[in-house]
ChimeraX commands (.cxc) that place a marker at each C-alpha (Angstrom):
marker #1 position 110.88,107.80,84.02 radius 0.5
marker #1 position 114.27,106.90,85.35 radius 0.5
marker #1 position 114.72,103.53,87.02 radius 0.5
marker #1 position 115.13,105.07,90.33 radius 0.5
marker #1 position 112.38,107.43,90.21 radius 0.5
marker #1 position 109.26,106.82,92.05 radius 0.5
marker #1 position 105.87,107.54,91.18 radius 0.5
marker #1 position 104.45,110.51,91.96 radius 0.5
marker #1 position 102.07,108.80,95.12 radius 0.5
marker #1 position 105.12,107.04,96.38 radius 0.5
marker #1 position 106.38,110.39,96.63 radius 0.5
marker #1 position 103.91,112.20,98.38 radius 0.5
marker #1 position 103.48,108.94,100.54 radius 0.5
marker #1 position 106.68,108.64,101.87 radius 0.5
marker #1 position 107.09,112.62,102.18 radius 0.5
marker #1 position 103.64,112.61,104.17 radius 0.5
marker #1 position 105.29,109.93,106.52 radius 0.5
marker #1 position 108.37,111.65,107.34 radius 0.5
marker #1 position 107.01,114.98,107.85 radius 0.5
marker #1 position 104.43,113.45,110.22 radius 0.5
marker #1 position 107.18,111.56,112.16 radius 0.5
marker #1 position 109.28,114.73,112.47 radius 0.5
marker #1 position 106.18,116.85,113.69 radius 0.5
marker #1 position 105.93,114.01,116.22 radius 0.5
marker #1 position 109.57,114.17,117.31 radius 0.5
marker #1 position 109.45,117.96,117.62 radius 0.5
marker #1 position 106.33,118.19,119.74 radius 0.5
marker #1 position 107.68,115.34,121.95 radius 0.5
marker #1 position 111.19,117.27,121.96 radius 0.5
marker #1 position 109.51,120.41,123.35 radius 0.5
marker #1 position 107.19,118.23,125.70 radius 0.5
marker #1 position 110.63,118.10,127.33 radius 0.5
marker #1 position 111.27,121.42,127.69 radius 0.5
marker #1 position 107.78,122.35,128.72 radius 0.5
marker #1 position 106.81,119.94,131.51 radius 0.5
marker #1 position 109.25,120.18,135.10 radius 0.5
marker #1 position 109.72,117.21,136.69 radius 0.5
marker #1 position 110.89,113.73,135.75 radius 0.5
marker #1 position 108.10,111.85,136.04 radius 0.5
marker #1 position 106.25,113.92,133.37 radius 0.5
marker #1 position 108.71,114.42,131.58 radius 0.5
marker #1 position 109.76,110.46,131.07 radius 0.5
marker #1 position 106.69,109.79,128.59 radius 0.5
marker #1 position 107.90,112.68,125.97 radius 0.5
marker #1 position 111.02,110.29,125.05 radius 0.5
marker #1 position 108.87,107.26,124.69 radius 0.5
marker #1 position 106.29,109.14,122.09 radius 0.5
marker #1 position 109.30,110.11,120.33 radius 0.5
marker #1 position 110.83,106.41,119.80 radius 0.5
marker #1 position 107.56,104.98,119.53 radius 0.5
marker #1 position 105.45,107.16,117.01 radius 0.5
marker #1 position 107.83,109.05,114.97 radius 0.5
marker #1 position 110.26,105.57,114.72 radius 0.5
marker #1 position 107.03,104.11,113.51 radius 0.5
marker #1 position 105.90,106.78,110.87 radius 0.5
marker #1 position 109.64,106.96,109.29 radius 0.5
marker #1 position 109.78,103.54,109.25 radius 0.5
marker #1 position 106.88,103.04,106.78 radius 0.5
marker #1 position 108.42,106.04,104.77 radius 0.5
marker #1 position 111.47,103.98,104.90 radius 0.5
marker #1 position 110.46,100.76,103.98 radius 0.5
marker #1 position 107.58,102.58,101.09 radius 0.5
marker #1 position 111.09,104.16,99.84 radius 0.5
marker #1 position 113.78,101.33,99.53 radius 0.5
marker #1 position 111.09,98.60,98.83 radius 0.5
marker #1 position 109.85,100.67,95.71 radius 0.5
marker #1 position 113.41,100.91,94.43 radius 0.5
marker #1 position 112.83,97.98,92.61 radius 0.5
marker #1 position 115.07,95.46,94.89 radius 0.5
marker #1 position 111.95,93.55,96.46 radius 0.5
marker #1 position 110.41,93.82,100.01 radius 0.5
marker #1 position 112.88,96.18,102.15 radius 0.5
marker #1 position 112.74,94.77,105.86 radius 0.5
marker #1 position 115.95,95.83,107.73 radius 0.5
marker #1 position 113.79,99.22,108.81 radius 0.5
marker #1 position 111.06,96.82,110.15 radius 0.5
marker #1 position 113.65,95.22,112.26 radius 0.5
marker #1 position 114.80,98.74,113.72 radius 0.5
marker #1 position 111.36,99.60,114.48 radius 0.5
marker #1 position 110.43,96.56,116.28 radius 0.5
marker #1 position 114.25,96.19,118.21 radius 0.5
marker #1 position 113.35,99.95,119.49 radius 0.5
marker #1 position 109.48,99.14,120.11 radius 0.5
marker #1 position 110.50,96.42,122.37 radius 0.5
marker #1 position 113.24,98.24,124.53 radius 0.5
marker #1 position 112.04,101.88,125.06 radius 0.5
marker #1 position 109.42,100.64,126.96 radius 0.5
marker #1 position 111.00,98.13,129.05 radius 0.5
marker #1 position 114.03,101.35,129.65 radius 0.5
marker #1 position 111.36,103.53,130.64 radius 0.5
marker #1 position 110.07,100.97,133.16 radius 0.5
marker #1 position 113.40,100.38,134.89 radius 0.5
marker #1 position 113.93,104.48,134.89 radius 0.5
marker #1 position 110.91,104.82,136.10 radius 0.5
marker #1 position 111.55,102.64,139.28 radius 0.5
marker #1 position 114.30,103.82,140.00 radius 0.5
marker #1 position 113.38,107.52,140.14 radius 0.5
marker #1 position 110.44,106.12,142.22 radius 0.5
marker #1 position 112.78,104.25,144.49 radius 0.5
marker #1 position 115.26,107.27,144.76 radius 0.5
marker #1 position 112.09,110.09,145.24 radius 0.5
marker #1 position 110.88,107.99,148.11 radius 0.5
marker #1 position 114.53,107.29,149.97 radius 0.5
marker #1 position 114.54,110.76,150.03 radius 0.5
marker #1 position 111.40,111.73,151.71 radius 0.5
marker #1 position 109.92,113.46,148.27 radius 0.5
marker #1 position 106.19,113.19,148.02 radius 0.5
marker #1 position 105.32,110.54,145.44 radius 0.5
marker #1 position 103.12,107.67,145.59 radius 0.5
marker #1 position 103.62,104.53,147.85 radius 0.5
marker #1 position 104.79,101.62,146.86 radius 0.5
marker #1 position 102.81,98.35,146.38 radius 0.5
marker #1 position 105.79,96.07,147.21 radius 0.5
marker #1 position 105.92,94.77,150.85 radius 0.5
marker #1 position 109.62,94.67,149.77 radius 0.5
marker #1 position 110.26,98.01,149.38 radius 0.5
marker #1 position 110.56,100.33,152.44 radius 0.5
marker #1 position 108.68,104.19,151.80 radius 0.5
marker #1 position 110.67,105.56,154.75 radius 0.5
marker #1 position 113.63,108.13,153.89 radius 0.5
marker #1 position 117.27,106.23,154.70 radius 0.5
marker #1 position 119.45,108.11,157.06 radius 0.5
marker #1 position 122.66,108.47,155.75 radius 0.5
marker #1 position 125.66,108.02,158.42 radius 0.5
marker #1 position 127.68,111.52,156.72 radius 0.5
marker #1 position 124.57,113.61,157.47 radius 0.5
marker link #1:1,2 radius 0.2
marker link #1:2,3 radius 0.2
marker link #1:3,4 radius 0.2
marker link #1:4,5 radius 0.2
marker link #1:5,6 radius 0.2
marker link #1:6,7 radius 0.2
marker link #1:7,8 radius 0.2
marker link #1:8,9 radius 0.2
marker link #1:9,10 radius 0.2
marker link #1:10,11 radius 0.2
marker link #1:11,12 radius 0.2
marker link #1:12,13 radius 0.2
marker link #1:13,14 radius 0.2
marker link #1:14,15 radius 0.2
marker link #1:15,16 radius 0.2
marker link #1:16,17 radius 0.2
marker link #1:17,18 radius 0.2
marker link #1:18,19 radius 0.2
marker link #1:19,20 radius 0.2
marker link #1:20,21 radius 0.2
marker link #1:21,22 radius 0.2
marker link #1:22,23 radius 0.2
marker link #1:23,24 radius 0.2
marker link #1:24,25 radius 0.2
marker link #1:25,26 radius 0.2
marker link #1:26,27 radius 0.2
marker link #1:27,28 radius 0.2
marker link #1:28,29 radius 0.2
marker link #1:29,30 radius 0.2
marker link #1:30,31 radius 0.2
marker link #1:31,32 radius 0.2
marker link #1:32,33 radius 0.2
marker link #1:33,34 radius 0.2
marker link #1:34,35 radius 0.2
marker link #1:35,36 radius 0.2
marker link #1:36,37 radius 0.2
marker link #1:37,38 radius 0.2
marker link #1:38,39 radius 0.2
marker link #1:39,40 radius 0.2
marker link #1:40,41 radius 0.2
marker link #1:41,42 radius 0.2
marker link #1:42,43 radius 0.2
marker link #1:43,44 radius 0.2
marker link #1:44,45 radius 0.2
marker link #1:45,46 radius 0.2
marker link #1:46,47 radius 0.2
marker link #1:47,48 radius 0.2
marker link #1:48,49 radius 0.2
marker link #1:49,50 radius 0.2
marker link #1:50,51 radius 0.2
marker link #1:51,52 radius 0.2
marker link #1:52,53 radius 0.2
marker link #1:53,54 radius 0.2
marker link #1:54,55 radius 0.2
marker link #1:55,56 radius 0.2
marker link #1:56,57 radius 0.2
marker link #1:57,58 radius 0.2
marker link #1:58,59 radius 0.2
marker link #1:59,60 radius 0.2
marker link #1:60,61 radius 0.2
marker link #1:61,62 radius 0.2
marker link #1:62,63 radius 0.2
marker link #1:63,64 radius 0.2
marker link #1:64,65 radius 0.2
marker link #1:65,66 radius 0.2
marker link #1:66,67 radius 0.2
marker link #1:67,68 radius 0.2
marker link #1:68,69 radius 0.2
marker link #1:69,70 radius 0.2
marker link #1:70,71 radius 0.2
marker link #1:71,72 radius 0.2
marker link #1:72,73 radius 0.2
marker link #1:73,74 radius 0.2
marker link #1:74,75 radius 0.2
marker link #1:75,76 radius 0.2
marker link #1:76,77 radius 0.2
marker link #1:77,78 radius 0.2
marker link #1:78,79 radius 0.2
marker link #1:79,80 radius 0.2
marker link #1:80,81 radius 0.2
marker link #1:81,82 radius 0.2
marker link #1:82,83 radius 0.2
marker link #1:83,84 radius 0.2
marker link #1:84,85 radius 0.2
marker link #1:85,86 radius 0.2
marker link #1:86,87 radius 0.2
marker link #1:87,88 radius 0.2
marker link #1:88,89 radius 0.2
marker link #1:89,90 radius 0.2
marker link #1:90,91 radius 0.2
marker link #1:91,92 radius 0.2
marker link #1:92,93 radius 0.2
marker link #1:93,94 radius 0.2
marker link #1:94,95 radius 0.2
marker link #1:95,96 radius 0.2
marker link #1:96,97 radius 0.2
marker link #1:97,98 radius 0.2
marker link #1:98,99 radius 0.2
marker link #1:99,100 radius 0.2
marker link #1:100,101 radius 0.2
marker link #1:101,102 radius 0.2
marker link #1:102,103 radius 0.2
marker link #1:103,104 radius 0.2
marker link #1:104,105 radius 0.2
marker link #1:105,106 radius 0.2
marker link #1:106,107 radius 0.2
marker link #1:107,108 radius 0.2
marker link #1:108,109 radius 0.2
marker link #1:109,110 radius 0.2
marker link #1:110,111 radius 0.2
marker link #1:111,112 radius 0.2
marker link #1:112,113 radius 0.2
marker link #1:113,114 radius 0.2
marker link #1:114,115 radius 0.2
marker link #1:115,116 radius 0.2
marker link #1:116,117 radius 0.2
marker link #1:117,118 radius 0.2
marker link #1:118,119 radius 0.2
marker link #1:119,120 radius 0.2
marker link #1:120,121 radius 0.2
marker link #1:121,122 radius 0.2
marker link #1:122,123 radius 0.2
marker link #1:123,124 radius 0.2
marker link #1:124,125 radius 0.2
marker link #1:125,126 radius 0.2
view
């Protein structure tokens, strides 16, 4: 066995992984095409960065940390840098489609806020 070679259930391990966290990406890419409007779609994205970032990151880190050149960590630190913002993005795109859908009169549901007005603005050009 060659010194970068890994054994055999390394292998399968880390091939298991990434297949699993490309099946992930691919159903949450066609979750995207399939559902209409942007409020359903908005959770396919998150699946994506979430799930399949997770699963290639333990094939990733399996990989470069039995290479032989001790515990591999900068994957671990891409995984939790995108674990922590994609959901904090999806919040702020989320309120703001929310905010926009009820300016303009859509039917969504009403706000909580006392801050927040639910009636559509009148715009001065119209």
């Amino acid at each position: 066995m060659m010194e970068h070679d890994l054994p055999l259930w390394a292998q399968v391990l880390v091939a298991g992984l990434v297949l699993a966290g490309a099946i992930v990406a691919l159903l949450g890419s066609m979750g995207l095409l399939r559902l209409k409007s942007y409020f359903e779609r908005v959770h396919s994205p998150s699946i994506i960065a979430t799930m399949a970032c997770w699963l290639i990151m333990h094939a990733t880190w399996i990989y470069f940390s039995m290479q032989g050149q001790g515990l591999s960590v900068q994957a671990l630190l891409i995984a939790v840098f995108v674990a922590v913002t994609v959901p904090i993005t999806t919040i702020f795109l989320m309120r703001a489609a929310l905010l926009r859908s009820r300016r303009a009169g859509q039917d969504v549901p009403p706000t909580l806020s006392s801050i927040v007005l639910n009636e559509p603005v009148e715009h001065p050009d119209a």
